[in-house]
Every structure is written in C-alpha cells, then in structure tokens.
N, C-alpha and C positions, 0 to 999 in steps of 0.2 A: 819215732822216738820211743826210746824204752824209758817209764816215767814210776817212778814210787810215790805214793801218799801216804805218810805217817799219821798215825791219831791216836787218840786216848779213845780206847774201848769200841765200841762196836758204830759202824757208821749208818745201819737205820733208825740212830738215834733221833728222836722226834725234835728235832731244833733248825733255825734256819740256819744256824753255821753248817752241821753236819746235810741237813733238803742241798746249802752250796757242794759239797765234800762230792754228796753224789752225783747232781749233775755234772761237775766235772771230772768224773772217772767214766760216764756214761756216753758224754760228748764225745771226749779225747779217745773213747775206746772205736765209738762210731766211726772216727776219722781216718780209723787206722793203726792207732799209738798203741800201746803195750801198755799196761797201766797197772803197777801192782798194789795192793792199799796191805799196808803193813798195820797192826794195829796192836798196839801195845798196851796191858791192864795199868789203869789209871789207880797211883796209889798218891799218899795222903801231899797236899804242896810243899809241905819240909821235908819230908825223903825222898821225893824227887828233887830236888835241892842239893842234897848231899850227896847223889849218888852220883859216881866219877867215871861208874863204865858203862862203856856204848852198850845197850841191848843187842843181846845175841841176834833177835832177827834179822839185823842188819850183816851179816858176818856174809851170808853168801855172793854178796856185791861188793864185798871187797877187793879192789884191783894191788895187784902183788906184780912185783917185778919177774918172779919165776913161780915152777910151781906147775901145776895144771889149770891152766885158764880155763880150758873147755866145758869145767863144770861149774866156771863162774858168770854171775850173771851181771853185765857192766851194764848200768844204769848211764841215762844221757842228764839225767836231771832229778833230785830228792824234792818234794817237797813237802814242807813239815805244817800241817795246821799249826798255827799261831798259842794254840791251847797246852801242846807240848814243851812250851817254855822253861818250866820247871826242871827239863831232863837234860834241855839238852843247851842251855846258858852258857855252858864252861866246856862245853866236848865238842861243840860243831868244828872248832879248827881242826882236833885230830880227826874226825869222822869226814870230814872235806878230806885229807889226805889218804884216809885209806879207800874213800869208793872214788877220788879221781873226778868228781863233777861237781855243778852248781849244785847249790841249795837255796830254795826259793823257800817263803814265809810266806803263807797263804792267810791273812789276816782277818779275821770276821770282829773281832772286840775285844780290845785290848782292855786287861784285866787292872789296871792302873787308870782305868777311863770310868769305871763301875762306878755308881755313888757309893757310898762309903765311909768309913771314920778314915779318918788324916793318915795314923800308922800304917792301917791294910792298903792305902793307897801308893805309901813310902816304899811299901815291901815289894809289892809289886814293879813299881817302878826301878826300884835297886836291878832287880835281874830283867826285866824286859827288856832294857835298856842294853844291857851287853848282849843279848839275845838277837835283838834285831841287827846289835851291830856285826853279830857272828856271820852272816847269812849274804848272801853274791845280790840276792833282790828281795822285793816284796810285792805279792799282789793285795792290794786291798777292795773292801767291798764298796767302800763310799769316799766320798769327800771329807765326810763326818772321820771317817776312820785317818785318813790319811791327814788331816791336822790336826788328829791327838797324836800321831806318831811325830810327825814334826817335833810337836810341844816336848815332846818326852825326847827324841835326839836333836831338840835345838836345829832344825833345819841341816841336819847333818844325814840322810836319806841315802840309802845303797839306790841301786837303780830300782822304779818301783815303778806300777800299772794299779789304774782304778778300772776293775770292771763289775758293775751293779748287780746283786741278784737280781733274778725276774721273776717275773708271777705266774708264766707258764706253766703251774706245775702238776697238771693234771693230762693223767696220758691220753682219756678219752674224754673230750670239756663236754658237758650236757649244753643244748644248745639255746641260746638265750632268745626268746622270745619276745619282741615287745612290737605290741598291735595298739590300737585305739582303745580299745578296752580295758585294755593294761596299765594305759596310761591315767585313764579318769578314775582307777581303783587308788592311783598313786596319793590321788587327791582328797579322796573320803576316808580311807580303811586306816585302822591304829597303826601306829608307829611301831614298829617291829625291830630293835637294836640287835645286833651280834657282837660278839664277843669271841674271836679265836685266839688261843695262846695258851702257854703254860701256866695253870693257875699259881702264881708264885706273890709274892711281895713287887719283885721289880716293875711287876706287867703291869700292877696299876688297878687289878680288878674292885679293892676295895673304894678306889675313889669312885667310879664307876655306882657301887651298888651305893654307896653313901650319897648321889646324884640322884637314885632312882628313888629312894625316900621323898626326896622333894617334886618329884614329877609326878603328872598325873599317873593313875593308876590304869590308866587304859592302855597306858604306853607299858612294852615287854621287854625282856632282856633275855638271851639265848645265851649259855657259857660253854664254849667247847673247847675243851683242853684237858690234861691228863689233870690229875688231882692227886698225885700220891708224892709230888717233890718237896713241898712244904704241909706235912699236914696240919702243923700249928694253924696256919695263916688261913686255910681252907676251916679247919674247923672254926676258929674265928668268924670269918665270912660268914658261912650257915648260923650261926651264933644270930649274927647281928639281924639277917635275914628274919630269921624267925622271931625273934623280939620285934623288929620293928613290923613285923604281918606282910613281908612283901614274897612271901611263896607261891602267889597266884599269880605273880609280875615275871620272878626268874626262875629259869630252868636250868637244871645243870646237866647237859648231855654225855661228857667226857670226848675223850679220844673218838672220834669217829674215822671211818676208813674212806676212799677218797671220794665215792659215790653220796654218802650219805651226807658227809661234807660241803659238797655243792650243789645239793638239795638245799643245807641251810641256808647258804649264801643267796641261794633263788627264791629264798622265802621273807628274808630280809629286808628291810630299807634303809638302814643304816650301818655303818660299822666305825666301832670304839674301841681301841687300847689303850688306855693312856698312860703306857709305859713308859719308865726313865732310863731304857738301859739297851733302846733300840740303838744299833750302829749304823742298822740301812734301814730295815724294817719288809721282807718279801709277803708277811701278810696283808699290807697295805695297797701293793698291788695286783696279788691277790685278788682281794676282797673288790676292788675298782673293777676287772674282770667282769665282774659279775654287778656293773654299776651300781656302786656301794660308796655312796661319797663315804670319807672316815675323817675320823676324828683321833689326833695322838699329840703328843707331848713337842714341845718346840726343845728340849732337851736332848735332841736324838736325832738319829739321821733323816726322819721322818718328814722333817723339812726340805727334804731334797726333792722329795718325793709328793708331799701336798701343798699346791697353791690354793695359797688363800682365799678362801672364799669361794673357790673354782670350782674343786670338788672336794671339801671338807675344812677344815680348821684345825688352829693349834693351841695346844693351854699348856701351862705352864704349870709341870708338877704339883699333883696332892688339890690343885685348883678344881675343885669339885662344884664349887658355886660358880664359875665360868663356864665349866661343861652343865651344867642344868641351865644356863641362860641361852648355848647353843642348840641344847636340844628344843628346849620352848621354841626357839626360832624356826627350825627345820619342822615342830612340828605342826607349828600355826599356820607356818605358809610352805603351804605344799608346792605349787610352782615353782617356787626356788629351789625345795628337793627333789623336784623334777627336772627342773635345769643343771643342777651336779649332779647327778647320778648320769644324765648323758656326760656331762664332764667327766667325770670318772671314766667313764666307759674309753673316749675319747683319749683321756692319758696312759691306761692299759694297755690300748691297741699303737699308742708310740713311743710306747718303753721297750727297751733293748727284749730280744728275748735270749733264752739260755743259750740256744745256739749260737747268737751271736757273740754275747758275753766269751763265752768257753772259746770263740776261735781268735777272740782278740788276746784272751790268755796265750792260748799253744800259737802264737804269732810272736808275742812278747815270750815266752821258752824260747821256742825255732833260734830270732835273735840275739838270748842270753848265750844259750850255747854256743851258737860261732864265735862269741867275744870271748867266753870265755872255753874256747878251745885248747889253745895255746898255752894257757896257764898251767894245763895238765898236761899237755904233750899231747897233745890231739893235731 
C-alpha cells in the first residue's frame, strides 16, 4: 500500500498521540507499505477554520483524468490525525475527489471531549462533528475515545477500528531484575513515586504535589517531563513547592532521553498521573513494564487500562485527599505493593504490543480499500 499521514507540525513531538503517529509509519514501513508523513505548519484554530484551500502539499497525489500520470503519485489511503480538524472540516469531499482514495481519521482525543468551559466545548463540537462525518472511517485509540465520538455523531459512525496504544516503546528495554533481595528491599526502603508527562494543568501534577504536603516526608516525588508548555502553571507549582518546604521530597528532572528514563522507572515503586484528559493513557503501561502499579483519574481512558486494586487505582479529578489516603495504604503495607507491582508487570506483558496494534490497523486499511475500490473506479 502507498499510504500518507497528515499532521500539524513535526511528528517527534513529545506526546502519546504523535509516540502513536510514529509507531505507525514505523510498522507499516517495516511491513513493506510506502508510508508518506506530510506535515503541515500548525496555525492559529480560527484560520484554520476559514481556510477553504486544500494545502499545496497534497497536489502531487492528485489523480487527473489526463495529463502525465507518471509523475504523479496515487495514494491507496490518506490518513488525517484527528488534530487537523480545523483544515480540513469543509474540504475532505473536494480533496476525496481529487486523490481518488479513502480517507481514514486516526483519532487519539477529540478536542470537544477536553474539560473545559461549555462555549470551547460547543466550538469544537460544531466542526468535529462534520469532520468525522467527512472521512470513509475512523481508527481510534480506546473505548474511551470511541464513546465520546458516538456521543458527538449520536451513534451515527463511518466504519471505524479500536486499536490501543502500547507500552512497548523502548527500542532497547534494560532488563528487569527481580531476585530475593529485591523483593525484601520492597518492604523496608521509602516510597519512591514517579511522575512522567508533560507538566501542564491537564496532567494533574498540582494535585499530586498538594498530596505530597500531607505525606510523610520520607516519601519522594520524581517529575519528568518537559516544562516549557505552561510556564504559568510550572512556576506556580515551584511556587507552592517552596512555600510549603517540600524541595527535599520533589525533583524536577525534565525531558529525559529513552535510557535515562527507564532508569527512573527502575528506581521507582510507584506511578501517578492524575490527569483529566487521558483518552487511553500509553504511560500507564508504560510504567506497569517496569512493575509500577499507577494510580490515574477515573475520567479518562485509564480505566481501561487499570483494575482496581490489581495493579493500582482510580480518583476522581483534583481528589487529592483520596490520592494521600492511597498512598498511606501502599505505603504501610508493603506486601500489597508488592503484590501489584507483579500485577502490573503481569498486565504489561498481556497488553497488545505496537506490532500488533499497527497490523490490525493496515488489516482494517487492506479491507477499507477493496470496499471502497469501486467508488473511485478502481
């Protein structure tokens, strides 16, 4: 298959929609497919809104009736990240007519699902709404994702595939060690929390550090993530940090690369995001990988992903007094954090991996295409 991927701006952007973008041009390349990632500069959401012409990029896969085909390049399938809504709301019928194929909607978080005031909700919803109805199918990332799309087309759904990110995502995994030794450490040594994500508002971190005021102080907090997307909400954070004297409890690492990363994970006993704005959530299993029971928001697809009590828990947004009464638990009785943490580990190793995810995608392609062959004269 000759296949395009559309996007807003450059795809080793640090986020789990874009970690999906790439595993799946990486797969589908492995497999054999042709895979082109078109990427187009991300401008402000009202003038992408307004704008009524197809992007030049697209012009070389234009199929023409005459002409010189030979320097044209016919695409078997477009697909658009779910993020480029804005562009292409009101053009996907002409832009289906002139490259002649499906267009698939590769969905990670639909931007009318976000918390949010009522109006930014409305807005979104106004054009998402003819967006998805534009498009031949839709992949989405979870369950979660695919009943706020229902809700938003009223169970009116082009043909669509749920396939989960996975936690996979380290090319060479350091190798996880656990002896006798290891385990009776589990039972004495301090409580060690991590923390991976973008430090933002959605992710939850202040609930987190407002948790770690009321815990003991023997107990740590690890933050790894970029810090330059919200600087208000970061400075804030450090703010509150240093007023309350818990600089000896948190550490702010940032971005780290993929080695030093799963060092953290392996120095860890815990992991917490209690973000509101997870769709699936790939750090959660992740982190399990690396038997890391977690803890995250019952607002999010993260429910899909952690049973209760098994290997971690769920709280309910800004619930900081629930997450300090989970942590006391985990950290008083260590047997039990030693029983989820093999749990964890246990649900890691039977969740889907990339590869598999990606060949039930290009199965569900393969299929769209023969159906709709005919439509284009194929």
């Amino acid at each position: 298959m000759r296949i395009a991927l559309l996007i807003y701006g450059d795809i080793n952007t640090t986020s789990g929609g874009y970690l999906y973008d790439r595993k799946l041009v990486e797969i589908l390349r492995s497999l054999g497919d042709k895979v082109d990632i078109i990427s187009l500069k991300k401008v402000s959401y009202l003038k992408a809104l307004l704008s009524n012409s197809i992007p030049g990029e697209l012009e070389k896969y234009y199929q023409t009736e005459g002409g010189n085909k030979k320097r044209q390049l016919k695409l078997d399938v477009l697909i658009q990240d779910e993020l480029v809504h804005p562009s292409f709301w009101k053009i996907n019928h002409q832009l289906k007519r002139k490259l002649k194929c499906p267009i698939i909607s590769l969905v990670h978080l639909l931007s009318s699902a976000i918390p949010g005031g009522y109006y930014k909700k409305i807005l979104h919803q106004t054009f998402e709404r003819p967006y998805l109805k534009s498009v031949d199918a839709i992949v989405l990332n979870s369950q979660e994702t695919l009943k706020q799309a229902r809700l938003l087309l009223q169970d009116k759904l082009p043909s669509n595939l749920v396939a989960v990110p996975c936690g996979n995502n380290f090319k060479t995994s350091k190798q996880l060690v656990k002896n006798e030794e290891a385990s009776k450490n589990t039972l004495t040594k301090k409580l060690n929390i991590l923390f991976v994500g973008n430090v933002t508002q959605q992710k939850g971190l202040h609930v987190l550090v407002k948790a770690m005021k009321q815990l003991d102080d023997t107990i740590s907090l690890s933050v790894v993530g970029r810090e330059d997307l919200d600087p208000r909400y970061i400075k804030n954070i450090k703010n509150y940090i240093k007023i309350n004297k818990l600089n000896k409890q948190i550490t702010f690492y940032g971005q780290l690369k993929e080695e030093a990363l799963q060092q953290k994970y392996l120095e860890h006993d815990l992991f917490v995001l209690p973000s509101t704005n997870e769709a699936y959530g790939i750090v959660f299993v992740e982190a399990m990988q690396f038997s890391l029971p977690v803890i995250g928001c019952s607002l999010s697809g993260a429910k899909e992903i952690i049973d209760e009590g098994q290997n971690g828990f769920l709280l309910d947004p800004e619930d900081d007094i629930k997450l300090v009464e989970l942590i006391n638990r985990l950290n008083d009785d260590r047997r039990l954090l030693a029983r989820m943490s093999e749990s964890a580990r246990q649900k890691y190793l039977l969740h889907p991996t990339w590869e598999e995810s990606i060949k039930k995608i290009r199965k569900f392609l393969q299929e769209l295409i023969k159906q709709e062959g005919s439509a284009f004269g194929q």
